[in-house]
C-alpha positions, 0 to 999 in steps of 0.5 A, spaced: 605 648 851 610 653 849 618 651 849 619 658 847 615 662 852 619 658 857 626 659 857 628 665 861 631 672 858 637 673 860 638 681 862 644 685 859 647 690 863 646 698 864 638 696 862 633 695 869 627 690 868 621 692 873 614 689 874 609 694 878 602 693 877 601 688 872 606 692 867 613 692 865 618 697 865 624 696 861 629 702 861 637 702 858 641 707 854 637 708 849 629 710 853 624 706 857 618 702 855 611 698 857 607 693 856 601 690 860 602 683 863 595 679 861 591 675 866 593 668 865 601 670 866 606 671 872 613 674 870 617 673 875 625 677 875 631 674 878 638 677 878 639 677 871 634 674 868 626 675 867 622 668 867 615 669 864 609 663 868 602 661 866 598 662 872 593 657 869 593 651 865 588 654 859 589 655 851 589 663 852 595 662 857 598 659 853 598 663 847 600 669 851 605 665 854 610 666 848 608 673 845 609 676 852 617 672 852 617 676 845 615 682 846 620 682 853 626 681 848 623 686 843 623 691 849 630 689 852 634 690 844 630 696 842 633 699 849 639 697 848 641 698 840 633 701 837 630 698 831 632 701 824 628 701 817 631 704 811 626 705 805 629 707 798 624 712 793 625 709 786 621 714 781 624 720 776 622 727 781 621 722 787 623 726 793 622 726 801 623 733 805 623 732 812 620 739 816 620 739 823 616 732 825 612 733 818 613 728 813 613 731 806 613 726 800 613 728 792 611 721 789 608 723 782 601 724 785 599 732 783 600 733 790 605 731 795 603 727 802 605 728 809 605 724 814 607 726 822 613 723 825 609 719 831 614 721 838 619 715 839 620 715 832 627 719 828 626 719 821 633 722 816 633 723 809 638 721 806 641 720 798 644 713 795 651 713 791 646 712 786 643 719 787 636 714 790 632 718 795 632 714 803 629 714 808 631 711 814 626 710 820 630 708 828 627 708 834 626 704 840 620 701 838 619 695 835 612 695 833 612 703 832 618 703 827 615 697 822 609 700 823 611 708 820 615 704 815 608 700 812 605 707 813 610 711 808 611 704 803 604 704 803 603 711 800 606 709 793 608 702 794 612 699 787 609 696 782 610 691 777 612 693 770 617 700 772 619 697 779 617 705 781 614 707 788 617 706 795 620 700 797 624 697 803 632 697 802 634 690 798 627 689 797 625 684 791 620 687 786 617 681 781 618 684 775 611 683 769 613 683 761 609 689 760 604 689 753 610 690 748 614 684 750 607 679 750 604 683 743 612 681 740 611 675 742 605 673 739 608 674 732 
């Protein structure tokens, strides 16, 4: 049985929970989103709060259960304060230009990459104190903003030996000892 999956979400103010159809409507501040309701699972909405219910006793149920109860509070944070990925372009000559809702990344290949800002999502070009190009991505959705900031990390992930590439704000990189240090060492 899932103990998460059975504890009622609490609902903050100015934001509006609605089940129509097997689908529910979370709208606030910030926009509105949906999700489908499976089969196996009943949610019920009270005054201030959501409770998610399985119909039947069966293993899928109970699976659906607590993913449902998080993808409710997922939707009801992305609402009220949105999602936020920042990523920093280590590399000499790395640059990001923004254009309209095209993408444009200048990460060492011979030619540039462009990838198309899906709707929903708003990316800023931004610049460290140290002169580090960043791209911050904000939207509502949850699964949408991780999903553009593994799309872009992926064109040039970082690797081992420089540390260059795209890479999440804070994220560690494990550094390998290039061919001198191991060759100095053989000695």
């Amino acid at each position: 049985m899932s103990r998460l999956g059975k504890k009622p979400i609490t609902i903050p103010e100015k934001v509006k929970v609605e089940l129509k159809n097997d689908v529910i409507e979370v709208s606030g501040a910030n926009g509105k989103l949906s999700q489908a309701v499976p089969e196996h699972l009943a949610v019920k909405i009270d005054k201030g709060s959501v409770l998610v219910e399985m119909k039947d006793e069966s293993r899928q149920a109970n699976m659906y259960q607590g993913l449902l109860r998080g993808l409710i509070c997922n939707m009801i944070t992305g609402v009220v304060e949105g999602y936020k990925k920042e990523l920093e372009l280590n590399g000499l000559g790395f640059k990001a230009v923004l254009t309209g809702k095209n993408l444009t990344l200048t990460v060492g290949y011979s030619h540039t990459v462009t990838k198309t800002v899906p709707d929903g999502i708003k990316v800023v070009v931004g610049m460290t104190q140290d002169k580090i190009p960043t791209l911050t991505i904000t939207g509502i959705d949850k699964q949408a903003v991780g999903a553009f900031a593994a799309q872009v990390r992926a064109v040039k992930p970082p690797e081992p030996y420089q540390g260059f590439g795209i890479r999440y704000a804070g994220e560690k990189i494990l550094r390998k000892a290039g061919k001198a240090a191991s060759a100095g060492a053989k000695k």
